[in-house]
C-alpha positions as CSV (number, residue, x, y, z in Angstrom):
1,X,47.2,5.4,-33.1
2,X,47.7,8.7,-34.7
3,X,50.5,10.7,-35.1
4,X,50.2,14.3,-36.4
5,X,53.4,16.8,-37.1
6,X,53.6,19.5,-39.6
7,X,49.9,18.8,-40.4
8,X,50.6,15.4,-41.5
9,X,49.3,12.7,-39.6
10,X,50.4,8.9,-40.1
11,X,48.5,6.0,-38.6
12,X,49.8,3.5,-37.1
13,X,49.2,-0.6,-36.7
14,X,45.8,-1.4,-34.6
15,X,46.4,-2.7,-31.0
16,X,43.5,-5.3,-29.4
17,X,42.6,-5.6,-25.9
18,X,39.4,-7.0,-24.3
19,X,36.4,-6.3,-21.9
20,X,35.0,-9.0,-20.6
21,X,32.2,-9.0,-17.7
22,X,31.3,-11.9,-16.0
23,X,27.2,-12.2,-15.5
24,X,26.1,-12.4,-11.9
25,X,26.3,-15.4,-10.0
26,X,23.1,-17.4,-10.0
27,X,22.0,-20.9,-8.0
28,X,18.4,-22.1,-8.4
29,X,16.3,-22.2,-5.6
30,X,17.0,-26.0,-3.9
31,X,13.4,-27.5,-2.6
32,X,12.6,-27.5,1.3
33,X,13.1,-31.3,3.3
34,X,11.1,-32.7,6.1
35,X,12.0,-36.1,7.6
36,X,11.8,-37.7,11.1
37,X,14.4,-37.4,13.8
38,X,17.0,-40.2,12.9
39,X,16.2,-40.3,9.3
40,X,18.1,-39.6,6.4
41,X,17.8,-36.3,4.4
42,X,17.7,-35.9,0.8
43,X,21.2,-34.7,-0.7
44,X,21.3,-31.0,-1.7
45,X,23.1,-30.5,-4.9
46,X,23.4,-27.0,-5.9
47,X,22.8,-25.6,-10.2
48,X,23.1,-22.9,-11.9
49,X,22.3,-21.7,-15.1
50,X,25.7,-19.8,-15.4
51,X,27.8,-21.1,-17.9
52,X,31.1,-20.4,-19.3
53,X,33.0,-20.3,-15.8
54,X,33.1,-21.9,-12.5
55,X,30.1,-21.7,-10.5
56,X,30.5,-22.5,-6.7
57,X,28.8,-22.3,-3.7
58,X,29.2,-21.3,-0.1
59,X,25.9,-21.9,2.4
60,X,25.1,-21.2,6.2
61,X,22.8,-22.9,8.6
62,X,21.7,-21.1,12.0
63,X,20.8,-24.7,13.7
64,X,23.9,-27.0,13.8
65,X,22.0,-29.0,16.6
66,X,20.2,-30.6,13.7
67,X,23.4,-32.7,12.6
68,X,24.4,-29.9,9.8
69,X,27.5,-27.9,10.2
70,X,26.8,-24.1,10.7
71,X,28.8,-23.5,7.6
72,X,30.1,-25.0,4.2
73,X,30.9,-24.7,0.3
74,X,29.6,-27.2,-2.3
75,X,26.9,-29.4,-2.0
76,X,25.6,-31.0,1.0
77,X,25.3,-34.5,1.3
78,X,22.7,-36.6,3.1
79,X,23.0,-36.5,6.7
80,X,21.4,-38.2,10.0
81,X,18.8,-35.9,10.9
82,X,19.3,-35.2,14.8
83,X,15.6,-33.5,17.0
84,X,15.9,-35.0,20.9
85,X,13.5,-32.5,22.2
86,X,9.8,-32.8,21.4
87,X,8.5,-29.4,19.1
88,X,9.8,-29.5,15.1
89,X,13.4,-28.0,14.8
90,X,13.3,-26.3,11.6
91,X,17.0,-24.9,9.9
92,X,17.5,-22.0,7.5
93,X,20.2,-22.7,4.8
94,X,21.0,-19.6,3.1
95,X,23.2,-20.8,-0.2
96,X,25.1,-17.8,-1.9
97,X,26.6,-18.7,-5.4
98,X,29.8,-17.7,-6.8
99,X,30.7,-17.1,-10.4
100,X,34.4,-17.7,-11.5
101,X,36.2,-16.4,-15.1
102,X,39.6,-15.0,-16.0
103,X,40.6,-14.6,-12.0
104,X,37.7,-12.7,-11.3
105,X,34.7,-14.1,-9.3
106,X,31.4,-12.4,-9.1
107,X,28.8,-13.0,-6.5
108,X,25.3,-13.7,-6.8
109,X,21.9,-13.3,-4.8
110,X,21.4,-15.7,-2.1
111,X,18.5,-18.4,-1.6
112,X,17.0,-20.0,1.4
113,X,15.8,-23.1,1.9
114,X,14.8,-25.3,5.0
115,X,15.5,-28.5,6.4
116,X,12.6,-29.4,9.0
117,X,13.4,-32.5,11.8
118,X,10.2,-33.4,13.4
119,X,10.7,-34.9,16.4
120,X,10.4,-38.6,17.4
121,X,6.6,-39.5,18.4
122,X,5.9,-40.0,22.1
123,X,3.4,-40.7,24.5
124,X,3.5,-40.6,28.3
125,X,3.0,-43.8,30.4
126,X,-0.4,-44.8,31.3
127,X,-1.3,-46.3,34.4
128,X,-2.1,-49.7,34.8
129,X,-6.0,-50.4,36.1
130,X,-7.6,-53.8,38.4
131,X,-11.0,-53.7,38.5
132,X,-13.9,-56.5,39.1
133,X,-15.6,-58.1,36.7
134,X,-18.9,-56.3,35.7
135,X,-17.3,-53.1,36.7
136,X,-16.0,-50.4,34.1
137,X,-13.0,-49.3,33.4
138,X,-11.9,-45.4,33.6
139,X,-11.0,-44.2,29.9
140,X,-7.4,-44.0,28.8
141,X,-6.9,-40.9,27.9
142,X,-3.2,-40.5,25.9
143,X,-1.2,-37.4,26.2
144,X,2.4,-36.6,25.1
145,X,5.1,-34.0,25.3
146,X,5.2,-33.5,21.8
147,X,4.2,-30.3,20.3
148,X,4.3,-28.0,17.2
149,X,2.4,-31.0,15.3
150,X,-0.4,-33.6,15.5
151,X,0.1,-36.6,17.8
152,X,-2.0,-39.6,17.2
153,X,-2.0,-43.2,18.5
154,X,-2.6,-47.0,18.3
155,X,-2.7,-49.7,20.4
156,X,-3.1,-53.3,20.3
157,X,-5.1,-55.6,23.1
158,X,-3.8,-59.1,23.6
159,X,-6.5,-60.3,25.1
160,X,-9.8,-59.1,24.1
161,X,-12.1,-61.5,26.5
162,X,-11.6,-58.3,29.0
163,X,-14.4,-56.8,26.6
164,X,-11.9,-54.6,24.6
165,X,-11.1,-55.1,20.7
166,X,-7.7,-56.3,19.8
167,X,-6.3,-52.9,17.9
168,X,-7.6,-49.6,17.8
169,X,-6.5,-46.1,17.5
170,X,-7.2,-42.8,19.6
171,X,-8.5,-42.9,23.2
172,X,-9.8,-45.6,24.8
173,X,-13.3,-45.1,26.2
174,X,-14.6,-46.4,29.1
175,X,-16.2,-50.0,28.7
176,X,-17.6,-52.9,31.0
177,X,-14.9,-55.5,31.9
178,X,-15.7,-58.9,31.4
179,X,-14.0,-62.2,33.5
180,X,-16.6,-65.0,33.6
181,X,-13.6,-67.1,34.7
182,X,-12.1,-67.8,38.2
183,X,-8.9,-66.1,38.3
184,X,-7.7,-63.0,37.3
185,X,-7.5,-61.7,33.3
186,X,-4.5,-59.3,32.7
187,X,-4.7,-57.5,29.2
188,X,-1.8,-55.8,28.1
189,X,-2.2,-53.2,26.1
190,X,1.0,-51.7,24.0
191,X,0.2,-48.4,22.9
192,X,2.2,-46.8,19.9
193,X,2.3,-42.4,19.1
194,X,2.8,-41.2,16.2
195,X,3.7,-37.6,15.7
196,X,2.8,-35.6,12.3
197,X,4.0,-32.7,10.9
198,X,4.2,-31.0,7.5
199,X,2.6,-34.1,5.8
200,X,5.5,-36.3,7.7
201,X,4.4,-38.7,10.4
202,X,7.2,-39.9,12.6
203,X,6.6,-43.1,15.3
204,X,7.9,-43.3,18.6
205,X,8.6,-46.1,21.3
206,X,5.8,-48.0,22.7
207,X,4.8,-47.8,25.9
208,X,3.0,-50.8,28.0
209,X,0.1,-50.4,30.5
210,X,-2.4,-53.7,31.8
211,X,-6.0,-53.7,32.5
């Protein structure tokens, strides 16, 4: 301070204060997940290369049916992954960080991330097939309600004197069915689906069909 009279002026003692600004919040950008319907997922824990305060964070999620609350702060732990239909559910997390010092907090630019369920492999039921010996068989041809993904399948034979190997995978073409006995010859076939998506291949139940 100065103070002037009668053109003299006399300084006074020095007076210190402080302006501190707080950076912008920042998170770093947490890696996409993928897992099968009734999995587990990975555990999301939030950084930040903010130091010298409190960082925290608050995060959204527009598909709760996937087992993840719609909303939250922190990190989010690892969770059963929920998908009962048959297409990949995929949810958007949007994460926005918070930067805390001195009382004031400062807010940062968000970042997205996903959490894909694929759904649980299925295949529809085939029908069961009597035929005479000599006589082919009409080709299995396996569909599914499963979408958004690739479905694939195998199967095992437990009797393969019908003429028809004892595993396999895919379709299964028609061939020439064999009984050189005197009864009857049931095969029972137990096919398995197997639904991939994003480099994830979830199985499904089995489903049992006799030739």
């Amino acid at each position: 301070p100065h103070f002037t009279n009668g053109g003299v002026t006399c300084d006074g003692p020095t007076k210190t204060f402080t302006i501190t600004v707080n950076p912008t919040a920042q998170v770093n950008q947490p890696a996409n997940d993928l897992v099968c319907n009734g999995a587990p997922t990975a555990a999301v824990v939030f950084s930040s290369i903010n130091t010298g305060g409190a960082t925290t964070y608050t995060w959204t999620n527009d598909q709760p049916s996937i087992g993840l609350a719609a909303t939250g702060s922190g990190n989010i732990p690892t969770f059963t992954a929920i998908n009962t239909g048959t297409a990949p559910i995929v949810a958007t997390i949007i994460v926005t960080p918070h930067f805390t010092n001195g009382g004031v907090t400062c807010d940062g630019p968000t970042k997205t991330f996903t959490i894909t369920v694929n759904p649980t492999g299925e295949v529809d039921q085939q029908v069961s097939q009597i035929i005479c010996n000599g006589a082919n068989t009409t080709a299995v041809n396996f569909t599914t309600a499963n979408t958004g993904g690739v479905p694939t399948y195998t199967w095992t034979n437990n009797d393969t004197s019908i003429g028809l190997a004892a595993t396999g995978s895919g379709d299964i073409p028609t061939f020439t069915a064999v009984n050189a006995g005197t009864s009857p010859v049931i095969a029972t076939i137990i096919v398995t689906p197997h639904f991939t998506n994003g480099g994830v291949t979830c199985d499904g139940p089995t489903k049992t069909f006799t030739i």
